[in-house]
C-alpha positions as CSV (number, residue, x, y, z in Angstrom):
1,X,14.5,-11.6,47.9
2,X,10.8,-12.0,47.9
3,X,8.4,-14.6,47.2
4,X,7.6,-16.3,44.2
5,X,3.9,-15.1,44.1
6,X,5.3,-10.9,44.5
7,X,4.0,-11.0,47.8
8,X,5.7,-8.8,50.3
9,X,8.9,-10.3,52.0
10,X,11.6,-8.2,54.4
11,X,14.7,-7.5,52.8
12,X,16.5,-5.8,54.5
13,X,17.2,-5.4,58.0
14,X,19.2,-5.5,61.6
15,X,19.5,-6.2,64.7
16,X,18.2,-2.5,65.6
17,X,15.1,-2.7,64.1
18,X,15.3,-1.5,60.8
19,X,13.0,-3.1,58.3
20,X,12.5,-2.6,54.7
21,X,9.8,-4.8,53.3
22,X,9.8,-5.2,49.6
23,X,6.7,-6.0,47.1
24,X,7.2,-6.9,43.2
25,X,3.9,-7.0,41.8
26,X,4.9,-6.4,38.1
27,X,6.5,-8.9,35.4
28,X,8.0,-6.0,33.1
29,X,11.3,-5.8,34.6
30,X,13.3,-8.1,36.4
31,X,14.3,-5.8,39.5
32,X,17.2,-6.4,42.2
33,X,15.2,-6.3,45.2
34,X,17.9,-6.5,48.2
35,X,19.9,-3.7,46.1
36,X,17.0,-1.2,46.0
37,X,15.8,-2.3,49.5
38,X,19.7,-1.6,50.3
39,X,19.4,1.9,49.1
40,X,16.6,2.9,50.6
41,X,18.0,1.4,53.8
42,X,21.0,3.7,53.6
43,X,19.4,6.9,52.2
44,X,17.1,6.4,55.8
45,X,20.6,5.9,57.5
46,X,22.1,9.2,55.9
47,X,19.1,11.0,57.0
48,X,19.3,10.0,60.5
49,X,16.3,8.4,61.2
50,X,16.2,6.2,64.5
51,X,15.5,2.9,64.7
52,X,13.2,0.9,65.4
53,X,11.3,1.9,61.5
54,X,9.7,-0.1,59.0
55,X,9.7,0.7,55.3
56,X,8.0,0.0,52.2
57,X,9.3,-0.4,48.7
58,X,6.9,-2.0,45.9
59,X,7.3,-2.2,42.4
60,X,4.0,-2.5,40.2
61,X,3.1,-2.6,36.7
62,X,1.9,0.2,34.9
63,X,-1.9,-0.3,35.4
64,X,-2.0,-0.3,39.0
65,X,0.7,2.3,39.2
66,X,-1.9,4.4,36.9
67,X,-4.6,3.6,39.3
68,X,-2.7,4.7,42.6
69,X,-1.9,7.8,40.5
70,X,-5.5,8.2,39.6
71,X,-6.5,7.7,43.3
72,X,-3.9,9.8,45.2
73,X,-3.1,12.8,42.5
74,X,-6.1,12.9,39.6
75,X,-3.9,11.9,36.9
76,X,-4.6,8.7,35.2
77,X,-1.5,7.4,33.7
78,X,1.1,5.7,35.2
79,X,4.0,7.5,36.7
80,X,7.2,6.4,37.6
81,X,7.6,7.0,41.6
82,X,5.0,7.5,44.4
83,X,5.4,8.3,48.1
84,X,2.8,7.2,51.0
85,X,4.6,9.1,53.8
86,X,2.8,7.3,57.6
87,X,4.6,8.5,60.3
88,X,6.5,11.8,60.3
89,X,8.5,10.6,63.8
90,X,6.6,13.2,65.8
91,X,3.9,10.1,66.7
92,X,4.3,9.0,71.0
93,X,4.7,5.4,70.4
94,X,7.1,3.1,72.9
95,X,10.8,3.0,73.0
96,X,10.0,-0.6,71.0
97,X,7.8,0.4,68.8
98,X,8.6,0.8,65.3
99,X,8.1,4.1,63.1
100,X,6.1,3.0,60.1
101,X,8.2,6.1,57.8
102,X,5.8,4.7,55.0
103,X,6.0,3.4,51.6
104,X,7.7,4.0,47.9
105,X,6.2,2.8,45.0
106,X,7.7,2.0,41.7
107,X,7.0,1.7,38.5
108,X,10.1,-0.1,36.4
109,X,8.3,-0.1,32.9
110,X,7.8,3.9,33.2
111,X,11.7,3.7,34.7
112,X,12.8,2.0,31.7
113,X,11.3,4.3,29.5
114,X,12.5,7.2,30.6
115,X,16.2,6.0,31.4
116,X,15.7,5.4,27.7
117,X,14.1,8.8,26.7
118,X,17.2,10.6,29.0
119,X,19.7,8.1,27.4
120,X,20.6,6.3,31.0
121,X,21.0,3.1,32.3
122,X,17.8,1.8,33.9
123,X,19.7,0.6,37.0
124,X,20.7,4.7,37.3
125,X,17.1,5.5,37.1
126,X,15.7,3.3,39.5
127,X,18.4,4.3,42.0
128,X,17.1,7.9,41.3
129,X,13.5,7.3,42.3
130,X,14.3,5.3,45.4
131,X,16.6,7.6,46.7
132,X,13.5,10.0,45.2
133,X,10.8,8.4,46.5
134,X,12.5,7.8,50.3
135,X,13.1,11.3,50.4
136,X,9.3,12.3,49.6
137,X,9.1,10.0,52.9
138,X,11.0,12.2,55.0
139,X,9.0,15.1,54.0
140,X,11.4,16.8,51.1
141,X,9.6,17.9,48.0
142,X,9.8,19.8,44.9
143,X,6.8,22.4,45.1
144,X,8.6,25.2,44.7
145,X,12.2,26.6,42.9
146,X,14.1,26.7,46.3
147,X,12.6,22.9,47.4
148,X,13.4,21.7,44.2
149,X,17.2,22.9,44.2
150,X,17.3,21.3,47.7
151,X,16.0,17.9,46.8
152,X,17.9,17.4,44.1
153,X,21.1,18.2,45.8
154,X,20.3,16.3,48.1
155,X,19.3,13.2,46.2
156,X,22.8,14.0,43.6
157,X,25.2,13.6,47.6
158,X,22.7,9.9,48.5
159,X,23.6,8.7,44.8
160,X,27.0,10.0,45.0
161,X,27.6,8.0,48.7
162,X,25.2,5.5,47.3
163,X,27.4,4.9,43.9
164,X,31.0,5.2,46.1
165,X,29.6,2.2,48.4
166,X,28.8,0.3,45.6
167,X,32.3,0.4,44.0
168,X,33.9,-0.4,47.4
169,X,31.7,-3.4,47.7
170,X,32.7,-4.7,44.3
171,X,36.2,-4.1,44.9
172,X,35.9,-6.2,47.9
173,X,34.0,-8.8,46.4
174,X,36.8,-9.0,43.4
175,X,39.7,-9.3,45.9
176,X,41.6,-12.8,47.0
């Protein structure tokens, strides 16, 4: 889903509020927006985070992903996943409200070359830095040994659930 121009469309969401709205502001890759949106959807839903939220997923091309990178970290080159965390939950706001959890960029050219550098499917790899980037959102990170090991096992159990939900759905889809 999205519209023509890349502009920024809502594609996934539910009667309780939940909300992803997806960007595609890059021509290198032709990406499966209500898939990614889908994941990023669930890994939120794993993690427990009450509705009413709103979410951002945007894929870019290389430049501007190397421009946010230069803005937000001092590295200028493009990277493959950022995270804009907003609001940690802890934020008064009313019962209606939604939390704006914040927003995951992605690059799928840098994705595509490294799925191809690591000898993986680039569908595998941008599955990774959703679940990745979504979980930089919820305040996981990889600064240290002991927060790597943790986000990484978690991210290996939201792929895992992730990849088992997929193969139910095509099995579904297959039968009479």
């Amino acid at each position: 889903m999205g519209d023509s121009d890349g502009g920024p469309s809502p594609a996934e969401s539910d009667s309780a509020g939940e909300v992803v709205v997806v960007s595609d502001r890059q021509r290198d890759l032709l990406v499966a927006q209500e898939r990614w949106a889908g994941l990023l959807h669930r890994v939120l839903a794993e993690e427990q985070v009450a509705a009413p939220w709103e979410a951002g997923l945007s894929f870019v091309a290389a430049d501007e992903m190397a421009s946010l990178n230069a803005e937000h970290r001092g590295i200028d080159k493009p990277t493959d996943v950022l995270a804009f965390g907003a609001d940690d939950g802890s934020a008064p706001r009313a019962a209606d409200e939604p939390r704006l959890v914040g927003d995951v960029v992605i690059c799928p050219s840098v994705a595509a070359s490294n799925a191809a550098a690591h000898g993986k499917a680039v569908d595998d790899e941008l599955a990774l830095l959703v679940v990745h980037g979504t979980l930089h959102l919820l305040g996981y990170d990889h600064v240290d040994d002991n927060d790597a090991r943790l986000m990484e096992g978690r991210e290996q159990e939201l792929l895992t659930l992730a990849s088992a939900g997929d193969a139910l759905a095509g099995s579904r889809a297959g039968a009479p």
